[in-house]
TORKOL-4160 file (C-alpha; in steps of 0.2 Angstrom, whole numbers, padded with zeros to 4 digits, m for minus):
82
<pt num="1" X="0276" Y="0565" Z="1242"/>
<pt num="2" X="0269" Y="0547" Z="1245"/>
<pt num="3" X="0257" Y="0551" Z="1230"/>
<pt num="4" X="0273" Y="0553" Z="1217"/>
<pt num="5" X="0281" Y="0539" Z="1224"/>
<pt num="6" X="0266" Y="0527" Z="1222"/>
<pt num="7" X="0265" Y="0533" Z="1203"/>
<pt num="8" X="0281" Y="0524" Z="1201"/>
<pt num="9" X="0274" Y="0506" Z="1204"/>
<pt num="10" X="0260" Y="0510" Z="1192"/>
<pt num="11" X="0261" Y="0502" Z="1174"/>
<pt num="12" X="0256" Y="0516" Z="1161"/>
<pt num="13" X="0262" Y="0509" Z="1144"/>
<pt num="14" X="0264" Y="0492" Z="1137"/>
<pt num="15" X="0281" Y="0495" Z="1134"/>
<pt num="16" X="0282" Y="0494" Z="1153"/>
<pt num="17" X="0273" Y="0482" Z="1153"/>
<pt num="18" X="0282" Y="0470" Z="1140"/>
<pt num="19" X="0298" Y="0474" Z="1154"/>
<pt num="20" X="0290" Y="0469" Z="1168"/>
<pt num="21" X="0284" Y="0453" Z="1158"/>
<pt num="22" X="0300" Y="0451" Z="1152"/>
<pt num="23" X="0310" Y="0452" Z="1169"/>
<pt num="24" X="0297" Y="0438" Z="1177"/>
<pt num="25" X="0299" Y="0427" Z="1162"/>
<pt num="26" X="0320" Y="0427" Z="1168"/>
<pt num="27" X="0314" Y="0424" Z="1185"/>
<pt num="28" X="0303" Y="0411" Z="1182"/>
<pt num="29" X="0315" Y="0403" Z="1170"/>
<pt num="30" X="0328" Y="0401" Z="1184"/>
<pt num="31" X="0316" Y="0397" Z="1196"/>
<pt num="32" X="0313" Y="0381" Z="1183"/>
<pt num="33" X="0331" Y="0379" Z="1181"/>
<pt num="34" X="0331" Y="0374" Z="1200"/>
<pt num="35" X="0312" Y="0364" Z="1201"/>
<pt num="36" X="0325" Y="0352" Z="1186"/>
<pt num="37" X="0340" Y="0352" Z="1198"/>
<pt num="38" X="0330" Y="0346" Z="1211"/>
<pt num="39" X="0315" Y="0335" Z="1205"/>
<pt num="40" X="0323" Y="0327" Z="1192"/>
<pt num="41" X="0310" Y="0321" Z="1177"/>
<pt num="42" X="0292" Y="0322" Z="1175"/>
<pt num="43" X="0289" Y="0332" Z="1192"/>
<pt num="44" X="0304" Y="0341" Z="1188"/>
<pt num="45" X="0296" Y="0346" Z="1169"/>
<pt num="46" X="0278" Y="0351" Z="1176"/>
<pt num="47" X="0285" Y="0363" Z="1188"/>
<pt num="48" X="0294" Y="0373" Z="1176"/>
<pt num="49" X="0279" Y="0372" Z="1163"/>
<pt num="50" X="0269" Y="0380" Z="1181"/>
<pt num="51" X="0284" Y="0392" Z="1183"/>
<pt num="52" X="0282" Y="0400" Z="1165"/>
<pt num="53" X="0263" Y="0398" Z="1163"/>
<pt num="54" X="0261" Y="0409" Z="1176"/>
<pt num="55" X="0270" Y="0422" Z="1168"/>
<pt num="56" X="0258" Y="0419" Z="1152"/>
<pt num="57" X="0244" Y="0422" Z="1163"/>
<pt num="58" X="0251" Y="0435" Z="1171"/>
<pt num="59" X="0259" Y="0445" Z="1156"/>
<pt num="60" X="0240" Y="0441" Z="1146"/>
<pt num="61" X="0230" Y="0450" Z="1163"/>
<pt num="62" X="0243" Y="0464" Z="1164"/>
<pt num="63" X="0242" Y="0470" Z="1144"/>
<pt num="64" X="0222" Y="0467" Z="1146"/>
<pt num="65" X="0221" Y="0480" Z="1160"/>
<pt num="66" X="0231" Y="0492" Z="1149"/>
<pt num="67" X="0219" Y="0489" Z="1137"/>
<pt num="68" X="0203" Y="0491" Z="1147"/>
<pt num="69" X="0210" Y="0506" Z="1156"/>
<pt num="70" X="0215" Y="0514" Z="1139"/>
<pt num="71" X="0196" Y="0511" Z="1135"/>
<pt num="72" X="0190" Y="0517" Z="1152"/>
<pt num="73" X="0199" Y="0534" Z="1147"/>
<pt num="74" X="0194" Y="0539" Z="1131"/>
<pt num="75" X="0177" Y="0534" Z="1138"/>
<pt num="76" X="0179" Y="0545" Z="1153"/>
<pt num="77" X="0185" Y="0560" Z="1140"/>
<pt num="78" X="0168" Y="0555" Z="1129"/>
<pt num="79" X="0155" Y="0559" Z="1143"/>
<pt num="80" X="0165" Y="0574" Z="1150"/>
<pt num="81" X="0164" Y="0582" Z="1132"/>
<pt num="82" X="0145" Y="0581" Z="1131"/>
């Protein structure tokens, strides 16, 4: 039961992928919204900019692991065929 519960938090395809980036991204940007309100100009600015670059970063690593375990797989299904 825990195991089939866990496979829900796991990330299989990039169109979950592009959600879960997608949901950060609105998070971030309101997050941002607020770093404005409160630190009004050029702090204010690099703190959003910190805000949605992490998102960049985050959403880049998540699609590469897609990626490499997509790799890892087909490898996998090589070496058991042989």
């Amino acid at each position: 039961m825990l195991r089939k519960l866990g496979r829900l938090f796991v990330i299989k395809t990039r169109i979950e992928a592009f959600l879960i980036i997608y949901a950060l991204a609105l998070g971030s940007t309101m997050r941002g919204i607020v770093y404005l309100h409160d630190y009004p100009g050029f702090g204010g600015k690099l703190l959003f900019l910190a805000t949605t670059g992490a998102v960049f970063l985050a959403g880049a690593k998540m699609l590469d692991c897609l990626k490499l375990e997509k790799e890892v797989a087909e490898l996998r299904a090589r070496v058991s065929q042989t």
